[in-house]
Backbone as CSV, one residue per row, in Angstrom:
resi,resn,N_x,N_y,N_z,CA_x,CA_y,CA_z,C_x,C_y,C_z
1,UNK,260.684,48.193,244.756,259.258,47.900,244.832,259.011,46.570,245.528
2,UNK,259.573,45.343,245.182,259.691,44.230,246.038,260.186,44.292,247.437
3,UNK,260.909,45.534,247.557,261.250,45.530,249.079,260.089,45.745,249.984
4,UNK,259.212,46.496,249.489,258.411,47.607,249.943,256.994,46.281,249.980
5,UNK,256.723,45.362,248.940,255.780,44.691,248.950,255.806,43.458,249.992
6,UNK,256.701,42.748,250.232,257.136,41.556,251.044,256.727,42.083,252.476
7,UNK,256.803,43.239,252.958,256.170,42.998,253.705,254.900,43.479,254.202
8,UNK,254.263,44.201,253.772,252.839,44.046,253.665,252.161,43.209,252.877
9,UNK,252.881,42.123,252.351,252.391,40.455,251.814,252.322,39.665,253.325
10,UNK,253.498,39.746,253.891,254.038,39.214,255.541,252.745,39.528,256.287
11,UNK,252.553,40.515,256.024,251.494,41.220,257.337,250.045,40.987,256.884
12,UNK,249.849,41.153,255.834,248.503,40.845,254.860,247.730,39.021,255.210
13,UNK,249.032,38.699,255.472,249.169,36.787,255.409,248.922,36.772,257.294
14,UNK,249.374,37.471,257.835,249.557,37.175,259.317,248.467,37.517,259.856
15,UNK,247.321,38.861,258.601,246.198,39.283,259.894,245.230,38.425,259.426
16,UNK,245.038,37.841,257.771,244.464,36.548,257.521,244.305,35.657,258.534
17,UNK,245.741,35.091,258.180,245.623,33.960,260.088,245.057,34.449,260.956
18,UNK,245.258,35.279,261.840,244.940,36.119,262.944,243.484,35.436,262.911
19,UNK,242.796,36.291,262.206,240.869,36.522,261.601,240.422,34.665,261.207
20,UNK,241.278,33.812,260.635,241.328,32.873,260.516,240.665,31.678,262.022
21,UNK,241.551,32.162,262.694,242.102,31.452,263.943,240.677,32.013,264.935
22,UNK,240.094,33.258,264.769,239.114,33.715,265.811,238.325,32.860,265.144
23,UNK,237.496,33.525,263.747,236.150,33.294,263.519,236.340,31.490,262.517
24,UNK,237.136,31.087,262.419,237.355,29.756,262.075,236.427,28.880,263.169
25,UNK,236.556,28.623,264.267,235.248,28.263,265.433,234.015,28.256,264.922
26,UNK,234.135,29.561,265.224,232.787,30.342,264.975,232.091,29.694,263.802
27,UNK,232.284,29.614,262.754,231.861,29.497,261.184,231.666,28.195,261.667
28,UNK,232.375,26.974,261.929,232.752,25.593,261.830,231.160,25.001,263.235
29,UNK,231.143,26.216,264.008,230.210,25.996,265.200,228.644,26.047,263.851
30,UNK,228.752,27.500,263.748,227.181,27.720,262.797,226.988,26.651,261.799
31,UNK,228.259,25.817,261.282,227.741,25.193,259.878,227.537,23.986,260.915
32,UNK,228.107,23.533,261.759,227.390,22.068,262.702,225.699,22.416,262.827
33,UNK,225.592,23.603,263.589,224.101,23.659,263.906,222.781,23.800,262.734
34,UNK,223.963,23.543,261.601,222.635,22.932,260.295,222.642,21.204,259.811
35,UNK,223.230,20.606,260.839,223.329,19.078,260.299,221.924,18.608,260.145
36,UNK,221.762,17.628,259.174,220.374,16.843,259.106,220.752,15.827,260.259
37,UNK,222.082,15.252,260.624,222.171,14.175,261.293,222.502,14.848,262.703
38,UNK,222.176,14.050,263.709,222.208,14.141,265.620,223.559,13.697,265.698
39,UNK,224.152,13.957,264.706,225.813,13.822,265.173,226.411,15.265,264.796
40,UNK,227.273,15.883,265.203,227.973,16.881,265.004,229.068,16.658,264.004
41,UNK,228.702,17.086,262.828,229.882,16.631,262.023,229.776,17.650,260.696
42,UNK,231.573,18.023,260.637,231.541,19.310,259.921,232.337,18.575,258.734
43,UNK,232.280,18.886,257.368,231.299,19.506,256.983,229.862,18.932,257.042
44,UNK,228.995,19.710,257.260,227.437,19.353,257.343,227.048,18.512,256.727
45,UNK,225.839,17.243,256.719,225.946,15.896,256.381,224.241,16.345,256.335
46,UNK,223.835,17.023,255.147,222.671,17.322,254.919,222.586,19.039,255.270
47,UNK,220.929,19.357,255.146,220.244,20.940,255.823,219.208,20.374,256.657
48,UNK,219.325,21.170,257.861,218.074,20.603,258.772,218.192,21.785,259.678
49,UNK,216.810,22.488,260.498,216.566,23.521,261.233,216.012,23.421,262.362
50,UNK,215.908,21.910,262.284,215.281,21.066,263.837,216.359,21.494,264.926
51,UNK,217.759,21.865,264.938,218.245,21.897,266.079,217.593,23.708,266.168
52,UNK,217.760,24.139,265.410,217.515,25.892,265.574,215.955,25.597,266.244
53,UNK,215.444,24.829,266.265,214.269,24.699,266.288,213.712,24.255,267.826
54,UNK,214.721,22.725,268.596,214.998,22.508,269.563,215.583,23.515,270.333
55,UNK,216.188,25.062,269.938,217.173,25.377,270.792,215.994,26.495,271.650
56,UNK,215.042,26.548,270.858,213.785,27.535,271.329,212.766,26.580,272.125
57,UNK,213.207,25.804,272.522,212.285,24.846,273.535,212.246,25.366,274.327
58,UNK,211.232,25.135,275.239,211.115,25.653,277.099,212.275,25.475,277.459
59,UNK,213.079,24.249,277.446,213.895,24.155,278.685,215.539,24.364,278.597
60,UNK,215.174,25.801,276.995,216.176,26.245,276.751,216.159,27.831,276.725
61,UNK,214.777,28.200,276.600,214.223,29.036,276.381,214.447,29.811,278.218
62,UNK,214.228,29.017,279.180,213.981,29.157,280.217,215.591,29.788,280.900
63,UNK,216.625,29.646,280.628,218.204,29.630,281.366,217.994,31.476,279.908
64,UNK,217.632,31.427,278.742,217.992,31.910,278.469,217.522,33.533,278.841
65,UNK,216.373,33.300,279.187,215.505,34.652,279.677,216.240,34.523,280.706
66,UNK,216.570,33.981,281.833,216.830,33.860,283.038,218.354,34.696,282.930
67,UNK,219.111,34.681,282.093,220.226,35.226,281.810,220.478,36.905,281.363
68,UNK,219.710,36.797,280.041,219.145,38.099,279.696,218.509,39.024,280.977
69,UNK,217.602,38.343,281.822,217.077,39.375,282.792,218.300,39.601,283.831
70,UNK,218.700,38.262,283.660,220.187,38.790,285.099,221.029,39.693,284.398
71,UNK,221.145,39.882,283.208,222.181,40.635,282.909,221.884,42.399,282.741
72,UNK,220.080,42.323,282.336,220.221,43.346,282.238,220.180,44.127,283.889
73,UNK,219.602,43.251,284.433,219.348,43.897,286.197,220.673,44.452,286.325
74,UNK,221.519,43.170,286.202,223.277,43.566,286.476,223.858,44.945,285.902
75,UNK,223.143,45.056,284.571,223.930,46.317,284.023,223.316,47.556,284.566
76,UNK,222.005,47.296,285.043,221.357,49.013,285.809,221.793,48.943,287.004
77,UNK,221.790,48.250,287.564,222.573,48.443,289.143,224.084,48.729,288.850
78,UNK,224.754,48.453,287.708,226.331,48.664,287.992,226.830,49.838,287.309
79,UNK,225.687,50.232,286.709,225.324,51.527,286.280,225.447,52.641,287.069
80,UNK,224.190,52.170,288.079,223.683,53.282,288.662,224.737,53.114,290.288
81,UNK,225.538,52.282,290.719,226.259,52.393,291.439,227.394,52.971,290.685
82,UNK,227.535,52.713,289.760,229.318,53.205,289.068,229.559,54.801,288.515
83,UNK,228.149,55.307,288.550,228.336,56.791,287.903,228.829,57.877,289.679
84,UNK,228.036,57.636,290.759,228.691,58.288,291.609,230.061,58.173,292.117
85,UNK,230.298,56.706,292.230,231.544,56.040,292.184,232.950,56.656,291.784
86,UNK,232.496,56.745,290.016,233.238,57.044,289.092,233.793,59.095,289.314
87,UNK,232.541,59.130,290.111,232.673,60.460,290.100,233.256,61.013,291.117
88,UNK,233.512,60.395,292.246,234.335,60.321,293.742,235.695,60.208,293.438
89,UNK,235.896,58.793,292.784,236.929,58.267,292.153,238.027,59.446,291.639
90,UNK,237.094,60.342,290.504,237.915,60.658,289.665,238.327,62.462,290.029
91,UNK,237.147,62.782,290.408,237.233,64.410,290.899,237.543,64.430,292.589
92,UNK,237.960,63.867,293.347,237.761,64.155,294.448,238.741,63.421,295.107
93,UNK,239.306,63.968,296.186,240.593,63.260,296.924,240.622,63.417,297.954
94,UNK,240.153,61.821,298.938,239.901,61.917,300.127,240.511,60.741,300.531
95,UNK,240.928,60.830,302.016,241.176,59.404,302.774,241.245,58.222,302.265
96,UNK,241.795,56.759,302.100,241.191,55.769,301.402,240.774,55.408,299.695
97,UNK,240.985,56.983,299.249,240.696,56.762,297.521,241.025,55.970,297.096
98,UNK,242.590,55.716,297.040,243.567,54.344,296.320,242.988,53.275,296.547
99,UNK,242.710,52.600,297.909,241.756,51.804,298.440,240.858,50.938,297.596
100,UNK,239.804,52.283,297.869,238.669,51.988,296.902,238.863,51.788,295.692
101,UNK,239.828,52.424,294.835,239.913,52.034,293.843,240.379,51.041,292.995
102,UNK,241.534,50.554,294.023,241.820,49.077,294.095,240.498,47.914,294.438
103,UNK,239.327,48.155,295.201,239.226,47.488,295.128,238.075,47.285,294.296
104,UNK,237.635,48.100,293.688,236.327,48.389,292.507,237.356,48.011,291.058
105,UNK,238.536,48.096,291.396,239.511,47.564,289.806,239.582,45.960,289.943
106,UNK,239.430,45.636,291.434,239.919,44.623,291.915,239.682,43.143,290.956
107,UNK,238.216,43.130,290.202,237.581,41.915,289.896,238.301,41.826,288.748
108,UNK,238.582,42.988,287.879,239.458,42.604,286.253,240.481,41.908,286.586
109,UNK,240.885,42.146,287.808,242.340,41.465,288.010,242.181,39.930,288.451
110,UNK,241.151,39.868,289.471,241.630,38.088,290.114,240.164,37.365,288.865
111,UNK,240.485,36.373,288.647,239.744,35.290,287.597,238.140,35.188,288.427
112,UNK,237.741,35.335,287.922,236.329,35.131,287.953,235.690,33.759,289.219
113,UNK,236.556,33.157,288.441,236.436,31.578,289.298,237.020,32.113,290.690
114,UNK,237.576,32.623,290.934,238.024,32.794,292.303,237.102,33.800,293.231
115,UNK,236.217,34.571,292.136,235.390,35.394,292.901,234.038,34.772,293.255
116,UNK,233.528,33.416,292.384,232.310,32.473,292.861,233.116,31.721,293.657
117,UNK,234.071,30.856,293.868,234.473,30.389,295.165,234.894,31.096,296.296
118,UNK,235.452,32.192,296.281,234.491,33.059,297.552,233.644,33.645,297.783
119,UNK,232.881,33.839,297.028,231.646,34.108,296.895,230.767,32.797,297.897
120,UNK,230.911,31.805,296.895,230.401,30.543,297.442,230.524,30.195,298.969
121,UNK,231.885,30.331,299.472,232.238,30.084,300.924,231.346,31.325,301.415
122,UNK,231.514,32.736,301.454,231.036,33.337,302.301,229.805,33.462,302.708
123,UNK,229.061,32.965,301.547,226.889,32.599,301.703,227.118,31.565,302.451
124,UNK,227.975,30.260,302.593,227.664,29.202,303.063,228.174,29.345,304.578
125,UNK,229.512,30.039,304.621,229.559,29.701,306.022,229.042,31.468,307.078
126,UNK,227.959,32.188,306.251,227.262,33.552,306.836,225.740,33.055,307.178
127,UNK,225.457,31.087,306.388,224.418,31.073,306.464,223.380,31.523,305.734
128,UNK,223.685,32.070,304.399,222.429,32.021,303.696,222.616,31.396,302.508
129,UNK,222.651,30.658,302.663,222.345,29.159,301.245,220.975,29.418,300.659
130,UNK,219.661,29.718,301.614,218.546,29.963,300.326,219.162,31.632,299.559
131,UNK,220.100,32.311,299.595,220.575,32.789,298.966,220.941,32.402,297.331
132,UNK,221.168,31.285,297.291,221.591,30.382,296.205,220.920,30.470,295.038
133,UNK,221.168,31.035,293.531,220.347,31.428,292.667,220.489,32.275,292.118
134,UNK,219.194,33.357,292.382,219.265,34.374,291.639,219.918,35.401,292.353
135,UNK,219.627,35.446,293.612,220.224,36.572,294.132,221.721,36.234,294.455
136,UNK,222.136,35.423,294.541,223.779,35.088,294.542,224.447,35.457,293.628
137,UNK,223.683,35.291,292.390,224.233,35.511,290.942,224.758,37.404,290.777
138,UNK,223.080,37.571,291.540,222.814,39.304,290.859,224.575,40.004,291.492
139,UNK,224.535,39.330,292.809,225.501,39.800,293.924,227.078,39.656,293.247
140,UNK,227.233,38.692,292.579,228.383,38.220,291.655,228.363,38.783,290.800
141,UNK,227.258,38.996,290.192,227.694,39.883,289.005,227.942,41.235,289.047
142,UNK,227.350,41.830,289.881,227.586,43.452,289.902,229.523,43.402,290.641
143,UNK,229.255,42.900,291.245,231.303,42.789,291.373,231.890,42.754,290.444
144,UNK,231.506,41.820,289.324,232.705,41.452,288.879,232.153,42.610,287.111
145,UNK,230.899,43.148,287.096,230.611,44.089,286.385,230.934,45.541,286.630
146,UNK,230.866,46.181,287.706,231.235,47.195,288.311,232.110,48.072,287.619
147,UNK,233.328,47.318,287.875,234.574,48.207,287.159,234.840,48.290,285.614
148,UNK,233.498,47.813,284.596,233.432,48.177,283.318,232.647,49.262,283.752
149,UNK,231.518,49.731,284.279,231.046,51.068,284.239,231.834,51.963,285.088
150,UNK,232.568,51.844,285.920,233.199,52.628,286.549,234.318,53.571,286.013
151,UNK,235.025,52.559,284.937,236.248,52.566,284.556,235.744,53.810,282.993
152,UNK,234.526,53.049,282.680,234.336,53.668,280.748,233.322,55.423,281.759
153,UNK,232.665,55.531,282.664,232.302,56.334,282.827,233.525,57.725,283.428
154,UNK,234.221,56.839,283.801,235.847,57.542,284.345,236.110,58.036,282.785
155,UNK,236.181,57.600,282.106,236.842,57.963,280.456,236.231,59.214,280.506
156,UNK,234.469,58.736,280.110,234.118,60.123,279.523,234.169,61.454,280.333
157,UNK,234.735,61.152,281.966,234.690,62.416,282.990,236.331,62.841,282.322
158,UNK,237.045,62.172,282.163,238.529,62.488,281.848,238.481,63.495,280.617
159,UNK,237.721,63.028,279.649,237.335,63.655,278.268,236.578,64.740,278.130
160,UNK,235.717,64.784,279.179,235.045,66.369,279.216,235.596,67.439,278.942
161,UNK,235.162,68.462,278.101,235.505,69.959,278.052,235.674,70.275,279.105
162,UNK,236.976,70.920,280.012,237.091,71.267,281.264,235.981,72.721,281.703
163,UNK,235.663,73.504,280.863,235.528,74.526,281.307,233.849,74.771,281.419
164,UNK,232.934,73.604,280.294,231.859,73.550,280.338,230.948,73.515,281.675
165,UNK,231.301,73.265,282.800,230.447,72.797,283.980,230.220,74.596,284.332
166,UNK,231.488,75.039,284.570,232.313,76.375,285.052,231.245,77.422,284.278
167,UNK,231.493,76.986,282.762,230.503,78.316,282.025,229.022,77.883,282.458
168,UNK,228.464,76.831,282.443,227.133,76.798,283.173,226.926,77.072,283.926
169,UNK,227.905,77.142,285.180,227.543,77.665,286.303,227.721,79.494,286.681
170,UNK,228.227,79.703,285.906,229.005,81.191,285.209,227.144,81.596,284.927
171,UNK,226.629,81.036,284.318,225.218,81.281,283.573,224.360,81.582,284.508
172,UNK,224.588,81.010,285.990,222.735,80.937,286.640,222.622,79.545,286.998
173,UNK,223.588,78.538,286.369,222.802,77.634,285.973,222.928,76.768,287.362
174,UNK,221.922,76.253,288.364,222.567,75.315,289.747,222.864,74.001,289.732
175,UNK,224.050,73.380,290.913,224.297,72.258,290.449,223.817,71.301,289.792
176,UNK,222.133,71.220,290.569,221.902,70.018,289.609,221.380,70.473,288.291
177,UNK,221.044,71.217,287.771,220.956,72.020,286.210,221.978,71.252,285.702
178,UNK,223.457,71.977,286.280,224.591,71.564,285.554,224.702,70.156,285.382
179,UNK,224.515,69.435,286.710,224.312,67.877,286.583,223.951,67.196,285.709
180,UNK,222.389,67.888,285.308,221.353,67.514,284.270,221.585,67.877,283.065
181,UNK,221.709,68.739,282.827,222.110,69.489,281.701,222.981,69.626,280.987
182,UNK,224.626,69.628,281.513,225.803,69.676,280.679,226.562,68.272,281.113
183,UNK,226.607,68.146,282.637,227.802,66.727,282.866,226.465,65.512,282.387
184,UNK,225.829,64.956,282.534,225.204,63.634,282.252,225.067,63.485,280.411
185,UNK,224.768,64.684,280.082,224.525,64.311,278.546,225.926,64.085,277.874
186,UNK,227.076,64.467,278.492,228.807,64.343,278.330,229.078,62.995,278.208
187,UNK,228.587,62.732,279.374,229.357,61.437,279.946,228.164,60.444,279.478
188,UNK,226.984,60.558,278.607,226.046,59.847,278.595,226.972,58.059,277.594
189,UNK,227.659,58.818,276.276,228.485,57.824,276.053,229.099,56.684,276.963
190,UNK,230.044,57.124,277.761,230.585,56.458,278.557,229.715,55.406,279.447
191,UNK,228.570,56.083,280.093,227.504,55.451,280.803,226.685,54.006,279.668
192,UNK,226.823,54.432,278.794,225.479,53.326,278.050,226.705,52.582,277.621
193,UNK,228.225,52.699,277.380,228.772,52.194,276.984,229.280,50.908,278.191
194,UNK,229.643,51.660,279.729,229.363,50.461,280.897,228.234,49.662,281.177
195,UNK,227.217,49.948,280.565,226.101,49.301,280.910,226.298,47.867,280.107
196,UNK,226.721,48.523,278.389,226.615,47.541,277.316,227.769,46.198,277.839
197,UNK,228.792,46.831,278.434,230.158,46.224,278.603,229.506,45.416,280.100
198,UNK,229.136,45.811,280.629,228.469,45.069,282.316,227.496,43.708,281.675
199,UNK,226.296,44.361,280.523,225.413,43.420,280.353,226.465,41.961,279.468
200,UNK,227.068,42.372,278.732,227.945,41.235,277.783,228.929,40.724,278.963
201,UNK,229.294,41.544,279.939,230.042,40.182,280.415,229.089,39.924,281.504
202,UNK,227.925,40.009,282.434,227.040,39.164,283.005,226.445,38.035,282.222
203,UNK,226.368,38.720,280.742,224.761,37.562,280.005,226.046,36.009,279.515
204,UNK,227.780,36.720,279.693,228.667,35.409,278.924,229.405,34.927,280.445
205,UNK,229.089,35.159,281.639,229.998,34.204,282.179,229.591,33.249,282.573
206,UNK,230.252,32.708,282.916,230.428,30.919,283.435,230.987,30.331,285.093
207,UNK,232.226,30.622,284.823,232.998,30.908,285.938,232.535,30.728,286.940
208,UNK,231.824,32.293,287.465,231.757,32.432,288.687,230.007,31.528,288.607
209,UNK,229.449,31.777,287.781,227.966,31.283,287.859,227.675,29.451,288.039
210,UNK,229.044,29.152,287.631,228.731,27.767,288.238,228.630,27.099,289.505
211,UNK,229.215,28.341,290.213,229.256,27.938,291.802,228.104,27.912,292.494
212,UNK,227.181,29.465,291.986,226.292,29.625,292.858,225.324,29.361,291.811
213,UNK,224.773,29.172,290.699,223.612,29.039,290.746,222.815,27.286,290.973
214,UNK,221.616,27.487,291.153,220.582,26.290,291.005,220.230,25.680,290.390
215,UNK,219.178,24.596,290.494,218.365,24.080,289.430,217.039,25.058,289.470
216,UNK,216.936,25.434,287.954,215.880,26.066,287.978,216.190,27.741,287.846
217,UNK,217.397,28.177,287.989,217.954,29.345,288.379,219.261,29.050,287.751
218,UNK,219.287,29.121,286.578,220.616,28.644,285.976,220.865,29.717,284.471
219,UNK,222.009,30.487,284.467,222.480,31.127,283.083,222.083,30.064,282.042
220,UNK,222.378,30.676,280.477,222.192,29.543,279.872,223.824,28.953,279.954
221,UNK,224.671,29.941,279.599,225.915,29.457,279.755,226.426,27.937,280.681
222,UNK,225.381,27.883,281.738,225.966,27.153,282.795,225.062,25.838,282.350
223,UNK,223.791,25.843,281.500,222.727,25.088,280.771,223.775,24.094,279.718
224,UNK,224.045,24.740,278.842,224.929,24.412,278.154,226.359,23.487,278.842
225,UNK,226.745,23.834,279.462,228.066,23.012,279.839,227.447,21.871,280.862
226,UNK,226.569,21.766,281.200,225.595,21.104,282.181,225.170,20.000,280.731
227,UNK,224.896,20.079,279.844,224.246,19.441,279.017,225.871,18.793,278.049
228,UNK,226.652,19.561,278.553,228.104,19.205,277.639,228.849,17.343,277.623
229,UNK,227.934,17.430,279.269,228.001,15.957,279.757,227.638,14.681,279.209
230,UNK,226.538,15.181,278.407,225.906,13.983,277.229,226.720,14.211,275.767
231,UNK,227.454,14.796,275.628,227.974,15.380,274.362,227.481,16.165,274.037
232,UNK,228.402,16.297,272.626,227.963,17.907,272.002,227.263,17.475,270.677
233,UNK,225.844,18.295,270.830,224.915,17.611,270.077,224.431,19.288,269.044
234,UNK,223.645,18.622,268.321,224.128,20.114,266.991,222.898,21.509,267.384
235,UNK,222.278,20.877,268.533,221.002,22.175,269.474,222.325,23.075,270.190
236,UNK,223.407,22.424,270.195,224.312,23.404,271.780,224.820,24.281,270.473
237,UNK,225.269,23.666,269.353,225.948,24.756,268.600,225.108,25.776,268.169
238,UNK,223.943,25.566,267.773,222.712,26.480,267.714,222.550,27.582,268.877
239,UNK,222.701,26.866,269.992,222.304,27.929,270.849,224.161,28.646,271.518
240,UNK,224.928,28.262,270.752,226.085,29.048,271.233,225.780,30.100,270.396
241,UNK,225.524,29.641,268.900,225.656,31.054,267.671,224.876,32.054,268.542
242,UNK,223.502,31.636,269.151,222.130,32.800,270.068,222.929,33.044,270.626
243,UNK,223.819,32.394,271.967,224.734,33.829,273.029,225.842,34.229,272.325
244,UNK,226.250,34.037,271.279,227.180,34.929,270.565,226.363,35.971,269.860
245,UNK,225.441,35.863,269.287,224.351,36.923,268.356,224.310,37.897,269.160
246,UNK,223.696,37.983,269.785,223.622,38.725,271.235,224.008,39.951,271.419
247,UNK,225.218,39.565,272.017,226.396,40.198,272.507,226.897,41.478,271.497
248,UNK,227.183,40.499,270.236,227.139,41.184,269.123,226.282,42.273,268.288
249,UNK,224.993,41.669,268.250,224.074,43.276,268.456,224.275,44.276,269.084
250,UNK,224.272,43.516,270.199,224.378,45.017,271.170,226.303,45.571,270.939
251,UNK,226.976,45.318,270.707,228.069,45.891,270.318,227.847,46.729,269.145
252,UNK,227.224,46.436,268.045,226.277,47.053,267.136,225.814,48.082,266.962
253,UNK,225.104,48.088,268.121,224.794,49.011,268.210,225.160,49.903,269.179
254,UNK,225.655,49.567,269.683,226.506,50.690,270.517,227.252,51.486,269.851
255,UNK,227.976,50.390,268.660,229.001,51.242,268.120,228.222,52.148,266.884
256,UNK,227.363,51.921,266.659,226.524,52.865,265.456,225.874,54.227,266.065
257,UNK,225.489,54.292,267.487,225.200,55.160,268.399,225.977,56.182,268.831
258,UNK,227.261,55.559,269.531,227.819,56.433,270.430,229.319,56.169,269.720
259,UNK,229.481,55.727,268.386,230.805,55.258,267.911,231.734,54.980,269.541
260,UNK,231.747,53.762,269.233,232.802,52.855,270.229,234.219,53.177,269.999
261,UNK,234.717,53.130,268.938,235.877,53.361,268.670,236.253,54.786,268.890
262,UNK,235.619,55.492,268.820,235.569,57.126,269.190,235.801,57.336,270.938
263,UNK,234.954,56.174,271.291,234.625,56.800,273.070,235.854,56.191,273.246
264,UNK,236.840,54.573,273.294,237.475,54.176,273.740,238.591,55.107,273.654
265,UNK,238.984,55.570,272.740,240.235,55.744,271.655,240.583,57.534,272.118
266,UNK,239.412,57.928,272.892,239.384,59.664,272.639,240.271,59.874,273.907
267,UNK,240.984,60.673,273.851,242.382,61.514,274.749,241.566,62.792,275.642
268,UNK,241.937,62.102,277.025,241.318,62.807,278.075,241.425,64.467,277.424
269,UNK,240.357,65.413,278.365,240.851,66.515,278.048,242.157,67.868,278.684
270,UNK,242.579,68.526,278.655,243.649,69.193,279.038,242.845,69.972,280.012
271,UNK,243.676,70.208,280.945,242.986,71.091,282.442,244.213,71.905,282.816
């Protein structure tokens, strides 16, 4: 019986740490952003809601809409480019496929930072610097968003009932019927699930957004580390918990919707 317990004590103790080590931050961030005092100091040195309070100011308020709207733009365009994409990609074999698919995989692979510094060079030396902003951003982000909808909408085409398109069309039913009707409501998982995965990593990067954006035209992410310069004051921890909240909803609900763990986890179908 002691053999058998030691080590799921071992392992019990190791995923502690594990869970420890993530949300240990996290916790230590939220209990700063209740200090009574303008110093950051854990444990908390009073209750006070003035920073939660500061973090909803205009000129925080302003990077943060500005983010939210870039992200969601980012996720319908990488959407609505990644479902035909995905569908070329995965059913169809022509000239160049590998190609393309290398290079729509391409952004998971090189660091982010390397895709706003060329990014950055190629507006500057093509000549469009009033480029700089929002539309530089939108342009960065659908790159480096792309291959989450491409990739999760590829899943749910892999996972399809093979024979369903076949019996609809067996029915009467014409392509785009079938389109409408049996493949989009299939793959609808997969689709809201790239969107969710496009919007969380547009609304959290940094990286590439420090290159190109402006004053005035700024993530909050890039607000925040911009303000990191005066120190870290107990409004930034406030408004980290908001872009962590976020993210987290919408994971939330994704996963209460379309169970996440179901779409990732599910084994293509047999053909």
């Amino acid at each position: 019986m002691r053999a058998r317990i030691t080590p799921w004590t071992g392992l019990s103790a190791a995923v502690v740490a594990i869970y420890a080590f993530i949300l240990g931050p996290i916790v230590i961030t939220a209990a700063v952003s209740f200090n009574a005092s303008n110093r950051s100091f854990f444990p908390p040195r009073g209750f006070s809601l003035r920073w939660w309070a500061g973090a909803f100011a205009p000129e925080w308020v302003q990077p943060l809409v500005f983010s939210l709207q870039l992200a969601a733009i980012t996720a319908l365009i990488a959407t609505a480019v990644g479902v035909p994409l995905a569908f070329a990609l995965h059913r169809h074999r022509f000239p160049g496929r590998e190609l393309i698919r290398m290079i729509t995989v391409g952004p998971l692979i090189l660091p982010t930072l390397v895709t706003g510094i060329a990014l950055l060079q190629f507006l500057t030396l093509a000549g469009f610097n009033e480029w700089m902003g929002f539309r530089a951003l939108l342009i960065g982000h659908i790159v480096i968003c792309l291959p989450f909808s491409v990739r999760t909408i590829a899943i749910s085409l892999a996972a399809m009932p093979p024979a369903v398109e076949t019996a609809a069309a067996s029915l009467g039913a014409s392509p785009a019927s079938v389109m409408r009707r049996v493949t989009l409501p299939l793959i609808m998982p997969g689709l809201f699930a790239g969107a969710a995965f496009a919007f969380i990593h547009s609304f959290t990067d940094i990286n590439l957004s420090l290159f190109i954006a402006r004053p005035g035209q700024r993530p909050l992410t890039v607000a925040i580390l911009s303000f990191l310069d005066f120190g870290f004051a107990p409004t930034l921890a406030a408004l980290s918990i908001i872009s962590l909240v976020i993210p987290l909803v919408l994971v939330a609900v994704l996963g209460h919707f379309i169970g996440l763990g179901n779409f990732l986890y599910q084994q293509p179908a047999q053909r």
